[in-house]
C-alpha positions in Angstrom: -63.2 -24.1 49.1 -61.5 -20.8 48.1 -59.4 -22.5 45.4 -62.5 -23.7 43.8 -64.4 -20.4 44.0 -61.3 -18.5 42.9 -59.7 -20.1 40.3 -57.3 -17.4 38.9 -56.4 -15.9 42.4 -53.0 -18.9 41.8 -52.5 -17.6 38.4 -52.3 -13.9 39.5 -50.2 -14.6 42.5 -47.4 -16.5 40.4 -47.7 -13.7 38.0 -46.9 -10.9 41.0 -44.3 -13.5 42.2 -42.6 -13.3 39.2 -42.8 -10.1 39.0 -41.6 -9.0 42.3 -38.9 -11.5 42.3 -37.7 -10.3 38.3 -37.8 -6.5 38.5 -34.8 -4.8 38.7 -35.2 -1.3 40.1 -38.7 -0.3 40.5 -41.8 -2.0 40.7 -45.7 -0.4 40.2 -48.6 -2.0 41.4 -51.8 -0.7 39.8 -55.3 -0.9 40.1 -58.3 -0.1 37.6 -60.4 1.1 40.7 -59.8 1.6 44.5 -60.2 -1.3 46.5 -60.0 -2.0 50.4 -56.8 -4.5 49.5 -55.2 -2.0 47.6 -55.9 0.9 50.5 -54.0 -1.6 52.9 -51.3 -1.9 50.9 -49.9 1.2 50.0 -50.1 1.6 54.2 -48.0 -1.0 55.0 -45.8 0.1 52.1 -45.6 3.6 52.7 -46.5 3.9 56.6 -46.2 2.1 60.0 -50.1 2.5 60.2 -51.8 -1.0 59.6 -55.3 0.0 59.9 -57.6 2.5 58.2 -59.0 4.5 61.2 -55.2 4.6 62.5 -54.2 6.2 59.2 -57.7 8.2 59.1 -58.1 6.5 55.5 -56.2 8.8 53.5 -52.5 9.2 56.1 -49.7 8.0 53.5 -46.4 9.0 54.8 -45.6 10.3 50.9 -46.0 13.5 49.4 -46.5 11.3 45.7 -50.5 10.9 44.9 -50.8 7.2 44.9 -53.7 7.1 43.4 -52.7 9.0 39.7 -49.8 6.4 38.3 -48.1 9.4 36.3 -47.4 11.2 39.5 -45.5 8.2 41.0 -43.1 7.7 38.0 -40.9 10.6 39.2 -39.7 12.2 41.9 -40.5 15.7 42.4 -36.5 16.7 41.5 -37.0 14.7 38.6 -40.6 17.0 37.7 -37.9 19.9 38.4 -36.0 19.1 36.1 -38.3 18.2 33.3 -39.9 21.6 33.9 -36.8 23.5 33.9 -36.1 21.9 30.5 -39.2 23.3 28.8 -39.1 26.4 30.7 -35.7 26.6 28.4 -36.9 25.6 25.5 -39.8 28.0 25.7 -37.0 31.0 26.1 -35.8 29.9 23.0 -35.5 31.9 19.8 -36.0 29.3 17.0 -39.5 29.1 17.6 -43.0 30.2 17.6 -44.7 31.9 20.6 -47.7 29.3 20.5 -44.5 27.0 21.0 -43.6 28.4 23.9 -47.1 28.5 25.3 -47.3 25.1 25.0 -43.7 24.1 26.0 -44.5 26.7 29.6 -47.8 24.9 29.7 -46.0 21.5 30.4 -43.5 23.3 32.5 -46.2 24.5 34.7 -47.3 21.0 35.0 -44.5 19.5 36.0 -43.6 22.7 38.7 -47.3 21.9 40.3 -46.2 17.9 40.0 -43.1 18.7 42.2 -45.1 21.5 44.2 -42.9 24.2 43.8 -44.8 27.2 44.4 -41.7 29.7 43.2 -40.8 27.7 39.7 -44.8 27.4 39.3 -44.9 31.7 40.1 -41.8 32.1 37.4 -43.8 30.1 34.7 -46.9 31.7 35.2 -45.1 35.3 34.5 -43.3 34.0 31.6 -46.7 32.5 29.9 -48.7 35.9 30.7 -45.8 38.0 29.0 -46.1 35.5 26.3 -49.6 35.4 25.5 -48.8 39.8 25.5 -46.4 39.1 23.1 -49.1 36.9 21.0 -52.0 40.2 21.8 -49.7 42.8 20.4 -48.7 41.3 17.4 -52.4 40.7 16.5 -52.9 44.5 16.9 -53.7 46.8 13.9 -52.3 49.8 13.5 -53.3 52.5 14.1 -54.1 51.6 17.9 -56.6 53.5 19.4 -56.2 56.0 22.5 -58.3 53.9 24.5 -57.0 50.4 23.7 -53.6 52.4 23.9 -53.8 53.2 27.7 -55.0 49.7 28.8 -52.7 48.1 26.8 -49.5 50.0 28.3 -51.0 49.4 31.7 -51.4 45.0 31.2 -47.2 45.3 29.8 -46.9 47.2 32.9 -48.3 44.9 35.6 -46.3 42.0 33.1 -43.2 43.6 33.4 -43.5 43.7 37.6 -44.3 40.6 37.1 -41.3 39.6 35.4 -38.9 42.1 37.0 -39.9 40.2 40.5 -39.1 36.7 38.9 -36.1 37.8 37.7 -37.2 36.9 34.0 -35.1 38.9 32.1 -34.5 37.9 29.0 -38.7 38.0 28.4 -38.3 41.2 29.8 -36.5 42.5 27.0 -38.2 40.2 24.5 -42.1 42.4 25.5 -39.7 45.8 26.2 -38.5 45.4 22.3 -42.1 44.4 20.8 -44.0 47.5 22.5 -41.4 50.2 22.0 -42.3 51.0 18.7 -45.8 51.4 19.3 -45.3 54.0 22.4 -44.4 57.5 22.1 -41.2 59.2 21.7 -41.4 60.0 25.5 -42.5 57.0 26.9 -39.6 54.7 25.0 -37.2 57.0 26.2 -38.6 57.1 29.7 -38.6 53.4 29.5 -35.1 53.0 28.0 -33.7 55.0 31.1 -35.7 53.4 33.9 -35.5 49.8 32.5 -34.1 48.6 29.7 -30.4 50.3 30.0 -30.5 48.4 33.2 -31.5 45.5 32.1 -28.5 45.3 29.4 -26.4 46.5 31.8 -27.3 43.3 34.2 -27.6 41.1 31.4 -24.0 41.9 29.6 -22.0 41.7 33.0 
């Protein structure tokens, strides 16, 4: 009989007795490889749909990817708000721009996690004017007229970028590390058309 032929199917069944009975506020069910059992149970957990060609085999009424664990330990606010946090702490001044790669990097993540397209956009500028920040200071001096021009044109599509974010603050930090390598004209130019204004919005 089946007891016979599966012996420890009693021993796991007290054990997710137990456990569905003990937990408190939040239980996780998780499997080492996909299995027909545990298909039809995240439908009847998550759907009305009790069959697999009903829910067309992947229909899950959840936006969470049930089959990555991570993904279903938070909600997308909470991925919000772990991003936001090292979107901060990349903005920081205390630390190195490789830091703040790395701390955008997981802010990136966790934007994707909780699909948000616009906070996803806002890191993405940030990083590029980062890794800028990281270019220029690697360049000798004196620059060449050709690596001159391109480089001016890459801060300027970075500065759009960041000017359409609303990314100030970096703004200022990759206005104040290219001045001194422009001419007399072009910081002046710059300082009338975009970085007076910026200090005006950002002291207000």
């Amino acid at each position: 009989d089946f007891e016979s032929r599966y012996p420890l199917v009693e021993t796991h069944l007290k054990l997710v007795y137990t456990a569905v009975t003990r937990c408190i506020e939040q239980l996780f069910f998780a499997e080492t490889s996909s299995s027909a059992a545990g298909d039809a149970a995240v439908r009847w957990l998550t759907t009305n749909i009790h069959t697999k060609d009903q829910a067309n085999c992947e229909a899950l009424a959840t936006i969470n990817n049930v089959r990555e664990l991570e993904s279903m330990t938070m909600t997308n606010d909470e991925f919000c708000v772990v991003g936001i946090d090292n979107a901060e702490l990349a903005g920081s001044s205390d630390i190195e721009l490789h830091q703040a790669r790395s701390y955008l990097d997981r802010a990136i993540y966790c934007f994707h996690a909780a699909q948000n397209t616009e906070l996803v956009a806002k890191a993405q500028a940030q990083v590029q004017s980062v890794q800028l920040r990281e270019k220029l200071i690697r360049m000798d001096s004196p620059i060449a007229k050709d690596i001159m021009e391109m480089t001016e044109r890459e801060v300027t599509q970075v500065l759009k970028s960041l000017l359409r974010e609303n990314l100030l603050m970096e703004c200022m930090n990759l206005l104040s590390l290219i001045a001194p390598i422009l001419s007399s004209y072009t910081q002046q130019k710059l300082d009338e058309c975009i970085t007076s204004r910026i200090q005006h919005v950002l002291s207000e």
